[in-house]
C-alpha atoms as a printed R data frame, in Angstrom:
    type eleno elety resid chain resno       x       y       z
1   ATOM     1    CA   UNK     A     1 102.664  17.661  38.339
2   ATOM     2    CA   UNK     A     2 102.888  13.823  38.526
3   ATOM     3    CA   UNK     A     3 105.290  11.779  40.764
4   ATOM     4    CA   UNK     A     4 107.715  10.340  38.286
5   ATOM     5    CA   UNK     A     5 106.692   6.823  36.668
6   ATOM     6    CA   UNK     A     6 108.863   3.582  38.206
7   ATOM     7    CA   UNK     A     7 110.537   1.518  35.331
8   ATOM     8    CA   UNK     A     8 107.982  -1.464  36.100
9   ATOM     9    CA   UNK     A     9 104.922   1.329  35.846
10  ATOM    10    CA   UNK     A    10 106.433   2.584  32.826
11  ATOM    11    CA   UNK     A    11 106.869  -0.855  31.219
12  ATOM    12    CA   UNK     A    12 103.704  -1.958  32.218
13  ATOM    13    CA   UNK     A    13 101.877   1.239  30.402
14  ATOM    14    CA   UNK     A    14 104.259   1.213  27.441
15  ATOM    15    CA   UNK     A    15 103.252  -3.069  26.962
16  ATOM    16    CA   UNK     A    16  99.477  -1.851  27.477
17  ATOM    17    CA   UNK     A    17  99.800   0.990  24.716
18  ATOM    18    CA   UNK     A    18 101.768  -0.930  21.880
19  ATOM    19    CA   UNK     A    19  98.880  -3.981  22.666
20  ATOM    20    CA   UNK     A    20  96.874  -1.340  21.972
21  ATOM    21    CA   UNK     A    21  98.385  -0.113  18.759
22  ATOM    22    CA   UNK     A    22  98.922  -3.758  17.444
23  ATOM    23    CA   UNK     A    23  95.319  -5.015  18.306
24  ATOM    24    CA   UNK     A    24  94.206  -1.993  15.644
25  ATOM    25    CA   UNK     A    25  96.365  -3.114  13.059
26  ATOM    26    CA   UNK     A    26  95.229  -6.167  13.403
27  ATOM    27    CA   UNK     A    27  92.056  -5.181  13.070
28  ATOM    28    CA   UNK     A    28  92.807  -2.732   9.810
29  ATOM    29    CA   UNK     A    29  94.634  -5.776   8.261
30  ATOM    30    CA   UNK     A    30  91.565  -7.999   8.603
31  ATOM    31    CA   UNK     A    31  89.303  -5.369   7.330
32  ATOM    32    CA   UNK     A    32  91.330  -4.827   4.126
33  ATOM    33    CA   UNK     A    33  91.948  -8.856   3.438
34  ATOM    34    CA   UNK     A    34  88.000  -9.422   4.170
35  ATOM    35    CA   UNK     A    35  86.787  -6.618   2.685
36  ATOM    36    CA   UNK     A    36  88.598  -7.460  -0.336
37  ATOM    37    CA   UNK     A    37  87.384 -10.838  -0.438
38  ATOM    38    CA   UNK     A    38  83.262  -9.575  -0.194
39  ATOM    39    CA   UNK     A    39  84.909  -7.063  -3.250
40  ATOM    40    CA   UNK     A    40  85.745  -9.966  -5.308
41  ATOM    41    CA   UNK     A    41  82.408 -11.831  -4.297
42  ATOM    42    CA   UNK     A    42  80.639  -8.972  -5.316
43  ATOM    43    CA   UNK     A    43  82.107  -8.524  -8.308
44  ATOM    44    CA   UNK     A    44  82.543 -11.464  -9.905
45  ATOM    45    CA   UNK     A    45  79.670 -13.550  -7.970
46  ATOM    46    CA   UNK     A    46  76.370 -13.306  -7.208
47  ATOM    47    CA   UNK     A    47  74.163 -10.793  -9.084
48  ATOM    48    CA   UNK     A    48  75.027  -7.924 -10.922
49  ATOM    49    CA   UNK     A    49  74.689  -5.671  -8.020
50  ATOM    50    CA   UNK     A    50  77.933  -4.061  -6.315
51  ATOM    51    CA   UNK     A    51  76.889  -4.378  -2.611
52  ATOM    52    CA   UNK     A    52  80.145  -4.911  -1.323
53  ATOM    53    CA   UNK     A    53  80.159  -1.485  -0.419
54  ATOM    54    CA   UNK     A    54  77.892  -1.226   2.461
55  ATOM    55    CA   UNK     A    55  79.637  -3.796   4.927
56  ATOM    56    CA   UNK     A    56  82.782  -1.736   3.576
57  ATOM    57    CA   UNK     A    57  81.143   1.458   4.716
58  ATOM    58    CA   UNK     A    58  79.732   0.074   8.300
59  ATOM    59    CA   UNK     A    59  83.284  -2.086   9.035
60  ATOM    60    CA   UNK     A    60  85.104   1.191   7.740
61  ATOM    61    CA   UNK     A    61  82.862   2.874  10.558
62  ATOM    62    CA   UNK     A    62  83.977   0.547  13.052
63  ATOM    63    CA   UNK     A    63  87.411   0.556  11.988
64  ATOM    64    CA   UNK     A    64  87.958   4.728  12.515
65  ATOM    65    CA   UNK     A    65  86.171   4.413  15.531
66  ATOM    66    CA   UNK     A    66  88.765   1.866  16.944
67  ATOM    67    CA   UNK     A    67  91.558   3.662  15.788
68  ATOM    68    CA   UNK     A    68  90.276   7.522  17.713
69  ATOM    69    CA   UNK     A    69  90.223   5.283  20.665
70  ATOM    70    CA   UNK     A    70  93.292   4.089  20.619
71  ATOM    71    CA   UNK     A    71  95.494   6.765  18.937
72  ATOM    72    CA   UNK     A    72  93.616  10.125  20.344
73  ATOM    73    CA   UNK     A    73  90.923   8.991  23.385
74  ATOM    74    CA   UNK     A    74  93.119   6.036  24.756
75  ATOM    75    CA   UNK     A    75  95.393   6.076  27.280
76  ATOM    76    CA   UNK     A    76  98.576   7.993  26.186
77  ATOM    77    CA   UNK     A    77  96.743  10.021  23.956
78  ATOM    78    CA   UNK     A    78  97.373  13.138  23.834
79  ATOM    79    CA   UNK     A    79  93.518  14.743  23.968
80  ATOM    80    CA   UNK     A    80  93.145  12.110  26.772
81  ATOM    81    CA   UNK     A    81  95.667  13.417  28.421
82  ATOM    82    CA   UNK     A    82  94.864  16.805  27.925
83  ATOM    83    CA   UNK     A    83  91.230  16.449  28.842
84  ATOM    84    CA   UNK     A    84  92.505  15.037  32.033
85  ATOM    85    CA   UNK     A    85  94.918  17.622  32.735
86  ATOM    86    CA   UNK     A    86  91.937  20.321  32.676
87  ATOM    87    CA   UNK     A    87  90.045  18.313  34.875
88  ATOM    88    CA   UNK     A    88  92.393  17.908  37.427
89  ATOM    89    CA   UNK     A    89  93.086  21.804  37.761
90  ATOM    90    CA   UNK     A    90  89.739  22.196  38.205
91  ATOM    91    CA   UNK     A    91  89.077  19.615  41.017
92  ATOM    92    CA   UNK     A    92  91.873  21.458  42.652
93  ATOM    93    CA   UNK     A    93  90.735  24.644  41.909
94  ATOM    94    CA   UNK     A    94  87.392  23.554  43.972
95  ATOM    95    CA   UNK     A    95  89.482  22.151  46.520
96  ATOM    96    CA   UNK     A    96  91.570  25.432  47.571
97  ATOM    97    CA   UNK     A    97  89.702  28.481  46.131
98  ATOM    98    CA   UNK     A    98  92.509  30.865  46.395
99  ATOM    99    CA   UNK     A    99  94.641  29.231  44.276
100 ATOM   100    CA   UNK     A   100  93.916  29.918  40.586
């Protein structure tokens, strides 16, 4: 089990997890305000061809990626967390064989 967190080591994690949060909603807010823009361009501009969608599709891409690395992967996720859980049993498993 873990020592128990310090206020300033819990502060510091909680200020490096909403950052986190907040840096992909940024993100998610510029992707809908630009996309929608390159939408309207699309539309209503040049050509008759709807290619908005493919820098919707790749951004999109990029966007989900961002957000499984901050909401499930990142630190304070939970399959992070669990993943390192695991591991850590298992390095001290190797360490003291009897103990299982």
């Amino acid at each position: 089990m873990n020592p128990p967190l310090t206020p300033d080591e819990i502060e510091r994690i909680a200020r490096k997890r909403a950052g986190a949060k907040l840096g992909w909603y940024l993100h998610a807010a510029v992707f809908v305000l630009v996309n929608l823009f390159i939408f309207a361009i699309s539309q209503y501009g040049f050509g008759h061809r709807r290619w908005s969608v493919f820098p919707l599709l790749g951004w999109g891409l990029g966007l989900a990626l961002h957000g499984i690395s901050v909401f499930l992967l990142g630190s304070g996720g939970g399959l992070r967390d669990r993943m390192v859980e695991r591991e850590r049993e298992r390095l001290r498993r190797q360490q003291d064989p009897g103990r299982r």
